[in-house]
N, C-alpha and C positions, 0 to 999 in steps of 0.2 A: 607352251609359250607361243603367243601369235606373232608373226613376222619373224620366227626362229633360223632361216635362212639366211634373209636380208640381217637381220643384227651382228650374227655370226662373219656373213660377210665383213661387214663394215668393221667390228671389231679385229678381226684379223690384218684388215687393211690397216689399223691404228697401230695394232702390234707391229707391223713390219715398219711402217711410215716411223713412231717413234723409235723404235732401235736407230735409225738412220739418219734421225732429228738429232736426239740427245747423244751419239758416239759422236759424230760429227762435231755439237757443240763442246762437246765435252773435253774431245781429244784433240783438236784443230789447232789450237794455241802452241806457239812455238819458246814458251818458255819466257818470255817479257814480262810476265806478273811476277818473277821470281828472281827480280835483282836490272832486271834491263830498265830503260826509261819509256814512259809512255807520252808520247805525242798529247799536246793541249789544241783545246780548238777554244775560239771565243765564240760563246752562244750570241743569237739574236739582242738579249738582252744584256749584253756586255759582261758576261759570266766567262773567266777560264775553266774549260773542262776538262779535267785529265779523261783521256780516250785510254781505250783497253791495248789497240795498237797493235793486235796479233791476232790470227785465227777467223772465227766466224763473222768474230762480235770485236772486231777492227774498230770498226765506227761507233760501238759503242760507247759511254762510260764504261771508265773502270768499275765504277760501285755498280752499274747495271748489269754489265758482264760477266762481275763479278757473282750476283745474283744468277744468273743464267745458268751459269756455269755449273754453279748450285743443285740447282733445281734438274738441270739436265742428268745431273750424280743421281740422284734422288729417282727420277723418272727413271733412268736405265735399271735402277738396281730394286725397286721399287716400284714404283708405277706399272713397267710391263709386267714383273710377274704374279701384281696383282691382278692384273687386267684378265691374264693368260689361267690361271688359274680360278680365278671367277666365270669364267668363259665356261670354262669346263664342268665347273659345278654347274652354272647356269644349263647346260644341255644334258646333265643329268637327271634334273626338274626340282632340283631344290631351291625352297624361297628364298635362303641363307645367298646361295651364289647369285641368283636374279638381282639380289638387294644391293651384294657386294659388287656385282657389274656394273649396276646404275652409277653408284658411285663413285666407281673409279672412271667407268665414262663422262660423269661430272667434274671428273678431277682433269681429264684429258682436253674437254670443251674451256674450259675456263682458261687450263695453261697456254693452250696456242690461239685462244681467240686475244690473249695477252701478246703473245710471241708476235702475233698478225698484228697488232696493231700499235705496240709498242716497241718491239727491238727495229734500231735500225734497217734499210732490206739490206738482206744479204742473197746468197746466191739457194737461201732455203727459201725461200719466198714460197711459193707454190709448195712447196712441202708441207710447209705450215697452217695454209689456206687448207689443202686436201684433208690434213689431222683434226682440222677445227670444224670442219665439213662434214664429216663422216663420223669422229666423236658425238657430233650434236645430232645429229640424223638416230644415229643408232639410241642414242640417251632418249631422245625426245618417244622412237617406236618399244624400247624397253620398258619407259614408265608407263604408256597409255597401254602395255602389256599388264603391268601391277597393277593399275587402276581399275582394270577390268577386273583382273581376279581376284583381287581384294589383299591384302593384311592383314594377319590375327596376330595377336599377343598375349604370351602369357599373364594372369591375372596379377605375375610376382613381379612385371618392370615397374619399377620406379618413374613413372611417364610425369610424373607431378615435379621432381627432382629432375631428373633431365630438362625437363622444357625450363624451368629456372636457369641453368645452367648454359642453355643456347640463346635466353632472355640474356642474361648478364654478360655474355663474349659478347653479342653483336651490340650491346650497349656499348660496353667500353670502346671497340673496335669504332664505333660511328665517331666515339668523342675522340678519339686519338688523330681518325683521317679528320674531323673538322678543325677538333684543334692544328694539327698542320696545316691547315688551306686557311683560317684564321688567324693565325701566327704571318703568313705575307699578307694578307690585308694590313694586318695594325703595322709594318714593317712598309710595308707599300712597296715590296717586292714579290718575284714568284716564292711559294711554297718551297720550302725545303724537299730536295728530292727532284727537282720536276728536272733540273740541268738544261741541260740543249736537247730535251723532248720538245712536244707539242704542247702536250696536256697529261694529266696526270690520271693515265689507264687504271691502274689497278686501284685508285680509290673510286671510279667511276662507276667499275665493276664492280668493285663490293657496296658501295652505298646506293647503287640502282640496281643489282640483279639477287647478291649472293646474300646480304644480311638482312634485306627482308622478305626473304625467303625463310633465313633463321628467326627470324620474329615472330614469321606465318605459323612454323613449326613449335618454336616454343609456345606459341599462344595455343594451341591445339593439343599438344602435349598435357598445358597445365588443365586444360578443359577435360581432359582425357575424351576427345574425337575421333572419331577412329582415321581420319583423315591426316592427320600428326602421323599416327602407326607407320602409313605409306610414306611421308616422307620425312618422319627421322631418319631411319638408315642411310635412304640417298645423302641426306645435309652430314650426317654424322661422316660417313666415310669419305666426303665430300671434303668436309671440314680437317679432317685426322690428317690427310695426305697436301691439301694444301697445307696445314701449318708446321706438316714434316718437312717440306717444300721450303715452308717460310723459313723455318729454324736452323736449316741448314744455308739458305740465304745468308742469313746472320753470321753463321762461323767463318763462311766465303767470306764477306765481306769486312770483319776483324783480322782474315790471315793478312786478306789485301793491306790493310791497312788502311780503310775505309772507314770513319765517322758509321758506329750507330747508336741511334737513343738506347738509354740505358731503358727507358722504359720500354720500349719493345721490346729490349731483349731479356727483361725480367717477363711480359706480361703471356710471350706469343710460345715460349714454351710450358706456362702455365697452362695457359688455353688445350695449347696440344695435350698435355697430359688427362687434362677431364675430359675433351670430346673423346680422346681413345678408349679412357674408360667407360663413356656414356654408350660409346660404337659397342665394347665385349659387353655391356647389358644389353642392350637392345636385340644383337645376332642372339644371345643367347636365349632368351625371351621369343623368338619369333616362330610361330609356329607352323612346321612345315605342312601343304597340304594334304589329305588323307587320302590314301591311295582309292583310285576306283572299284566300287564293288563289281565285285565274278555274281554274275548271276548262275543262281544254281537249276543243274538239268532238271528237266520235264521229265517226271519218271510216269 
């Protein structure tokens, strides 16, 4: 693996940096979501917003906080020891851990390039910058590591059935964020969701970075190119731990007491159940590389 120092580095940097992200978000709250009152603020656009009122994420929504908070459970318990354990595989030289690294370093870039640009600041600011820095750094020199040495697959993945499958989430997913960003046009108000944000991050990321990406993929997949090969795994595990992320969101935000579409929360743990399935085909399907030949003595 080319850059096997520098990656190693960077990813250790992410394992420590997020332990210290997501305890922090996680454990900071002083009990307010569980019976206390939360502080309202009136948005720019004449909106009362219940605030969280406690902890990291004070300033933010309760339903975003709530979300965070989520997602922080998730990353701690989850995320690093995927991460830590991919690591490991990956410095072993199997393609299995390489693939599963990428991924979950895709999972780590997305979540704090979110955290950077959408949770209110708080006193992680630079925590978050450094995770989303060094995530993407090390993602970006792991893939052009795979790209170089290629990806084989067994003849038995189902790549015609997968790539439908990542075709159909990132359909639906496009018509659900339009339909919300469409629903305040014809309303002639913000979007549902957006509160006393700016703008609405994580549809921006998924309908400009991550879904067609899943497009790229299913469209390559259903071609069976060998360029799919390389990056289902990354989107798959990419895909599997955000919408672990996501689903866990959801439960947060029903304990809260927080409003959510029943159709998200029918459609995002669907989702998750077939990427994870498509993720144990595809690991299982990949073929590790062949060990180098011993040349034999000169007799």
């Amino acid at each position: 693996m080319r850059h096997r120092r520098t990656i190693s580095l960077l990813t250790w940097m992410v394992i420590v940096l997020g332990i210290v992200a997501s305890g922090i978000g996680l454990f900071s709250g002083d009990g307010a979501e569980k019976g206390g009152s939360h502080p309202f603020y009136t948005s720019i656009r004449g909106e009362k917003i219940e605030l969280y009122g406690t902890g990291i994420y004070k300033d933010d929504s309760l339903s975003a906080a709530s979300q965070a908070i989520a997602q922080d459970g998730i990353t701690l318990v989850a995320g690093i020891p995927l991460l830590l354990v991919s690591l490991l595989l990956s410095l072993r030289g199997t393609i299995r851990g390489r693939l599963l690294l990428a991924g979950a370093l895709g999972y780590f870039t997305y979540t704090y390039a979110s955290y950077c640009f959408l949770a209110m600041y708080n006193d992680l600011f630079l925590v978050y910058v450094m995770l989303f820095s060094a995530s993407l750094f090390a993602f970006i020199m792991l893939f052009r590591s795979l790209e170089r040495d290629g990806v084989l697959m067994n003849s038995q993945l189902p790549a015609v059935k997968i790539g439908f499958i990542l075709l159909l989430i990132a359909f639906l997913i496009i018509m659900l964020w339009l339909g919300r960003i469409a629903g305040g046009w014809r309303q002639g108000t913000s979007p549902e969701g957006l509160e006393h944000y700016t703008t609405l991050v994580i549809q921006a990321l998924d309908l400009a970075v991550l879904l067609p990406v899943m497009v790229l993929t299913g469209g390559l997949l259903v071609r069976r190119q060998s360029y799919g090969y390389l990056l289902a795994p990354v989107v798959l595990v990419k895909a599997a731990t955000l919408l672990t992320s996501i689903s866990s969101m959801m439960i947060g935000m029903l304990r809260a007491g927080v409003h959510v579409s029943m159709v998200e929360l029918i459609l995002f743990p669907i989702f998750n159940l077939a990427v994870i399935w498509c993720l144990i085909l595809v690991l299982r399907n990949a073929q590790e590389p062949a060990p180098p030949a011993i040349p034999l003595p000169i007799e």
